[in-house]
N, C-alpha and C positions, 0 to 999 in steps of 0.2 A: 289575327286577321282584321279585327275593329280595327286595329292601330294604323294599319296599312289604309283601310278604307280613308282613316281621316288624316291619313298623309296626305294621298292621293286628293279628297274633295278640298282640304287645304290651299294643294296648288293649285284646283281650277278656281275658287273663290278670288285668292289674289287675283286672277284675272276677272274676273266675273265684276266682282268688285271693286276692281284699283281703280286710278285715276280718270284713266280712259273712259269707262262705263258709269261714273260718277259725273264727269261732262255729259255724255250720253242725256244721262240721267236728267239731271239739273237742267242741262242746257235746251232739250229738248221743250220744259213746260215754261223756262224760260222764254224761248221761241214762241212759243203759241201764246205766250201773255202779251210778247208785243206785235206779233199778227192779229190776234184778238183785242191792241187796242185797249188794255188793261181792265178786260172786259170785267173779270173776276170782281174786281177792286168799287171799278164804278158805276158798275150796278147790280153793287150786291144786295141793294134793297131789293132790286128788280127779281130778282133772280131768289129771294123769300117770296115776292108777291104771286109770285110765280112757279112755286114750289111749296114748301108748307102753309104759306099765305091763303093757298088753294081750301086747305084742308078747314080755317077758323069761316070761310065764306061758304064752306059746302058745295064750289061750284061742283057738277054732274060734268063729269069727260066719256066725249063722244067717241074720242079718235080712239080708231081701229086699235086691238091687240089683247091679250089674254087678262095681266094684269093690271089696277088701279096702279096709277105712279105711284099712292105713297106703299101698296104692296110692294112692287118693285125697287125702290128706295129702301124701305124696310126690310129687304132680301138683300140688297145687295150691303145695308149697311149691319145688316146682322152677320156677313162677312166680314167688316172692316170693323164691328164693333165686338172684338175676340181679345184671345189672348195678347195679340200685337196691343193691345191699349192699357194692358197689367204686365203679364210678361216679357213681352218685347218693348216696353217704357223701361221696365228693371233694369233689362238685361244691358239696353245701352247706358245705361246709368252706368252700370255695373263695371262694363269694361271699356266705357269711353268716356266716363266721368260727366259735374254737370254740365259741360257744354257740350253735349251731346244733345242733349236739349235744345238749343238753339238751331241744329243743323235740322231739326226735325221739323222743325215749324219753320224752318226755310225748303223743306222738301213739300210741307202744304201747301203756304203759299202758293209757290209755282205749283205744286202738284194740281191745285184748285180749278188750272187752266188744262191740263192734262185730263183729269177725270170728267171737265165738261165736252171735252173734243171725244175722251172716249163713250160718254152715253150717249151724245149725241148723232153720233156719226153710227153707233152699234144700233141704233133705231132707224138709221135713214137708210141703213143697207139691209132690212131683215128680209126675208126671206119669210111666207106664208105660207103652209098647205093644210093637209090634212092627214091623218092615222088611218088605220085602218079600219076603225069605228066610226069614222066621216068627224071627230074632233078637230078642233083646230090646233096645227101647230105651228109658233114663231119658231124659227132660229136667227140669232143674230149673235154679233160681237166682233171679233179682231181677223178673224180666220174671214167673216164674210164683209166686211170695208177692204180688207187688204182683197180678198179678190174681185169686188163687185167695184171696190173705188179706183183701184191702183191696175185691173183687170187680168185677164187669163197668164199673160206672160209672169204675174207675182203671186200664184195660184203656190208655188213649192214655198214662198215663205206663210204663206195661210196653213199650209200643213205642218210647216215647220213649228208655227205657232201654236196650231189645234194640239199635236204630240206631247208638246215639254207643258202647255197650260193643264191636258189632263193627268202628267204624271205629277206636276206639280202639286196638284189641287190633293194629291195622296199625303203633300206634306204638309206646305202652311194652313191647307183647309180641315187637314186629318189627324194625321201622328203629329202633329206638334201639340192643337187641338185637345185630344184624347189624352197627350201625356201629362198638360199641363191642367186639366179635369183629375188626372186619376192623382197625381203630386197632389193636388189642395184635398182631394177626400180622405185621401192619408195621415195628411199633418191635421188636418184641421178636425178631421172625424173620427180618424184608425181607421178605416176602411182598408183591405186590401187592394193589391190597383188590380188583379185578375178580374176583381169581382165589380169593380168599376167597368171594367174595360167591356163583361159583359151586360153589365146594366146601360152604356150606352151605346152598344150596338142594340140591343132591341129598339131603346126610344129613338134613335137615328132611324133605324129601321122600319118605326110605325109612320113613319113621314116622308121619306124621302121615296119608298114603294109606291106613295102617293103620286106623284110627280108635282110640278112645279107652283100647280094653283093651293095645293096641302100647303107646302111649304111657303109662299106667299101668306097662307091666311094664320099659320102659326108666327110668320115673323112681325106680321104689322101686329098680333097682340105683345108678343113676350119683347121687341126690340124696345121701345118706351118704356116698359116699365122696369126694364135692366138700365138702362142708362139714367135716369131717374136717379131710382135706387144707388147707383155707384154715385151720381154726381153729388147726391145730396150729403152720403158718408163723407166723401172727401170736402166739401164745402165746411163742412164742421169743423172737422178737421184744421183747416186751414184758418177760420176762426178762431179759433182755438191756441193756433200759431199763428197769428197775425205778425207778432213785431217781427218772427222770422223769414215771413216774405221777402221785404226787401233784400237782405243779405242770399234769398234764395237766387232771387235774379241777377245779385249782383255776380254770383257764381258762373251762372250759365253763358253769361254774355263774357267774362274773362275769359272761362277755360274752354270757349270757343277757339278763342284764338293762343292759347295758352297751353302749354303741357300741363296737367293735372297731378302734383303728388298723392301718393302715398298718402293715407290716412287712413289707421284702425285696421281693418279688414283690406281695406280697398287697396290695390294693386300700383293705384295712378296709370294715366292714361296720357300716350304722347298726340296732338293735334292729328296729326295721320289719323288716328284710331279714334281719336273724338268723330271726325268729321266721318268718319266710313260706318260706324255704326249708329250713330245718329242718323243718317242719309237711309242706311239699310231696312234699320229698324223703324221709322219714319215710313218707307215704303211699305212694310209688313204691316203696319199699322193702318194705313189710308187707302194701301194701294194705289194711288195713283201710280200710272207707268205699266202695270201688271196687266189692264186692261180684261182682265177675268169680269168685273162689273159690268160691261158692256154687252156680256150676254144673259142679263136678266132686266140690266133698263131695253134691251128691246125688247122687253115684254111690254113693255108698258101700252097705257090709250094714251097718247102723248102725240106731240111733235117733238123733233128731233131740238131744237134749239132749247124748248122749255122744257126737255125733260136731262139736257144739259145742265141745265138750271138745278136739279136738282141733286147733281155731281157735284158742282160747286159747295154748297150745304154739306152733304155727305163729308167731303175733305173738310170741310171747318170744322164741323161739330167733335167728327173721328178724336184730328192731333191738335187741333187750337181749343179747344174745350175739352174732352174727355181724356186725352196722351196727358195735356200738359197739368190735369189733375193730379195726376198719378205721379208725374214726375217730379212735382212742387212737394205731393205730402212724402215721399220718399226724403229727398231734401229737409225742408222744413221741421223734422222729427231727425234729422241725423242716422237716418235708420243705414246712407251708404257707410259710413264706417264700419259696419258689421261684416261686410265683405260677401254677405249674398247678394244672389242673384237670382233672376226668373222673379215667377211669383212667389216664391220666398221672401225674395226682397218685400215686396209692394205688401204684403202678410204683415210685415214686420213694422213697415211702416203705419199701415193703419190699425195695427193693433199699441204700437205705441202713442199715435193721435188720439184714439179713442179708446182705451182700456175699456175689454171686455165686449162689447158690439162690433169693434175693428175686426178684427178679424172672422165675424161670421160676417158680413159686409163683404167681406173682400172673397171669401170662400164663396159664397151663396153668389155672387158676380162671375166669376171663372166659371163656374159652372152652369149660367144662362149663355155666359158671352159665347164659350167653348161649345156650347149646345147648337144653341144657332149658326153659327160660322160653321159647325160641322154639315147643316143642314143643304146651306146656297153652297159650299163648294163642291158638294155630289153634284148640284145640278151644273155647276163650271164645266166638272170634271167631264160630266155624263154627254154633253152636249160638243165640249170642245171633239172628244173623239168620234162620237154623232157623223161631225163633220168629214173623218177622215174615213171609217169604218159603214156609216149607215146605222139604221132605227135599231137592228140588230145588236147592235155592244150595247145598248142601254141598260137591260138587264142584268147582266154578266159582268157589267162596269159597276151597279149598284152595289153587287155580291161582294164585287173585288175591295169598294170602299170601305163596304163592312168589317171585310176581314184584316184591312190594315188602320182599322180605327183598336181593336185588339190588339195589334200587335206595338201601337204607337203608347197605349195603355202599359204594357208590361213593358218597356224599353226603355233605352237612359236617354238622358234628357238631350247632353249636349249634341252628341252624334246626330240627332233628330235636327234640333234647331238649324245645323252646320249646313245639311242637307237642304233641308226647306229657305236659306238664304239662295244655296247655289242655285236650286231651281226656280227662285224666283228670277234673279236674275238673269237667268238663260229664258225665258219665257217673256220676261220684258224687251229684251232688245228688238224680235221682229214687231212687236206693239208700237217703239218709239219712233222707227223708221218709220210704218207707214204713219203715223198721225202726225211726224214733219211733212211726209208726200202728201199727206190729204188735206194740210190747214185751207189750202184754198175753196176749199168745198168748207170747211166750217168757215171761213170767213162769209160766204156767202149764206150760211143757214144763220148766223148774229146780224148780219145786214138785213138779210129778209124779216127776223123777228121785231130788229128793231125799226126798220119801218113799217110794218103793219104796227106795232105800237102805235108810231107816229096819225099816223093814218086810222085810226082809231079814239086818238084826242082831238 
């Protein structure tokens, strides 16, 4: 019956995946880089001064909404700072060789333009009220631009969106999450993964029952000092292996364009396959296109343009600093010839960099990154169907996350990952449409910001 499932999700992948939805893909943050006027690019100091910049001046933000941007940033990028930045770095290592590398940090780039149209826009359409305890509640993200920007007649692709983002959020935010947490306590501790599996359904559990402002004040302390932590490991690392840098680069940028052989472990990888999981895995990793982010930057006290700004940063730091860590000391230590994969791979790597602290570095990381990620994607999950259901699924939706963070814990690995690509992909397509329908509305909220800049010196 597995077998059968992964025939089946195989051939919707090819599609999901192939060429077509890869233009899709690319082509869309493409677009909005140059409607945007290569906004990303220049003024990306702006868009620091503007965003963490914030944080070194202590300005006080007035504007309306539940969370501080850098909570909100720190939620959304304690999603995008998960397993996709150790596991899904391996994995397209793994089975798209190093120029797989290259395609990912061509999916941030543009993606840079992608993830600023989607905070921005998911704050400019949110939606306000109150609970039933007179609380305040935002809703925002892809499900409310598509129908607040694009209006009532594109109401069924908002639902279409809201559906496949919250069963989505069961996999790249959950069971893949869970599986590749209870993997590294295994190898790296002996822990059983049952007994993983229930250690972190509770601490999921003591957090996410909280709702969104819990989970905001957990992520803005644990996300800095997980990234930190990883960047610094691998930085050594890479010192360490200095003169093999350059032969690292020089790999990525060949077997870009290049069919990749065979070597050691490794399988080789043909261009086809470099470029698809590079591109795939690159998304898992930054999300940009996913548009799941969108419903935690409209948390924010923010404006829509500046808190744009802070989507920008998110996509840099994610896959042009912390992915391309991972994928360099992988490299650089020769660890693809071994022919793992997942975080196996990245295991192996920093435990050959750094004998003896590499590898609790890299276990002691999966399991902050996988912790938090698991955190913001209940509240994806919980909100995206919010949307379709009512206040009512909230609870019942919590339960249901629980209980397949359990089961992504005792499960195999690949079937999991296979799953959590396809539905990435079916959950990005109605996201890409509307943020080509809506660039004119983000043209106008970068015009607006940067003339009040102007207007302001």
């Amino acid at each position: 019956m597995l077998d059968a499932f992964l025939n089946v999700n195989d051939l919707i992948n090819e599609i999901v995946w192939g060429p077509p939805f890869l233009v899709l893909l690319l082509g869309t943050g493409l677009y909005l880089t140059i409607r945007l006027n290569f906004f990303q690019f220049t003024h990306l100091k702006d868009a620091w001064d503007h965003s963490f910049g914030r944080l070194f001046r202590k300005e006080e933000e007035k504007e309306g909404g539940i969370l501080s941007s850098f909570q909100a940033v720190s939620s959304a990028m304690a999603a995008t700072l998960g397993v996709g930045n150790i596991a899904g770095v391996s994995t397209a290592l793994a089975l798209g060789g190093p120029g797989a590398m290259f395609w990912m940090w061509i999916s941030a780039l543009v993606g840079m333009a992608t993830k600023f149209g989607e905070a921005a826009l998911g704050l400019k359409y949110r939606t306000e009220s109150e609970d039933e305890e007179g609380n305040p509640v935002i809703s925002g993200g892809v499900m409310y631009y598509i129908e607040k920007g694009l209006g009532q007649n594109w109401k069924w692709l908002a639902v279409l969106y809201a559906f496949l983002a919250g069963v989505a959020a069961l996999g790249i935010g959950n069971m893949v999450q869970s599986n590749t947490l209870a993997d590294a306590a295994r190898d790296g501790f002996g822990i059983p993964t049952y007994v993983t599996g229930l250690v972190v359904v509770f601490f999921v559990a003591l957090v996410i029952l909280g709702g969104i402002k819990r989970i905001g004040r957990v992520a803005e302390r644990l996300v800095p000092i997980m990234a930190i932590l990883y960047f610094v490991g691998g930085l050594v690392i890479l010192i360490l292996n200095a003169g093999a840098i350059p032969g690292a680069f020089r790999d990525i940028f060949y077997y870009a364009f290049n069919p990749a052989s065979a070597v050691g472990g490794f399988a080789g990888a043909a261009v086809r396959q470099t470029i698809q999981f590079g591109v795939a895995r690159g998304i898992f990793s930054n999300e940009a296109g996913l548009g799941a982010a969108s419903i935690v930057h409209a948390q924010a006290k923010n404006t829509p343009a500046r808190q744009g700004m802070w989507g920008i940063w998110e996509v840099f730091i994610d896959t042009i600093i912390v992915a391309t860590m991972t994928g360099l000391v992988i490299l650089v230590t020769d660890s693809l010839a071994t022919g793992e994969t997942g975080a196996v791979l990245a295991t192996e790597g920093f435990s050959r960099g750094l004998p003896g602290p590499g590898g609790y570095i890299i276990n002691i990381s999966i399991i902050i990154f996988a912790y938090t990620t698991m955190l913001t994607w209940s509240f994806y999950g919980e909100k995206s169907w919010e949307y379709i259901f009512g206040r009512k699924i909230v609870f019942p939706y919590r339960l249901l996350f629980l209980a397949f963070l359990f089961v992504g814990a005792v499960g195999a690995l690949e079937p999991i990952w296979l799953l959590a690509d396809t539905m990435n992909g079916l959950m990005a397509a109605p996201n890409l449409i509307a943020l080509i329908l809506l660039a004119r509305s983000l043209v106008k909220e970068k015009d607006s910001f940067l003339k009040s800049k102007q207007d302001a010196a």
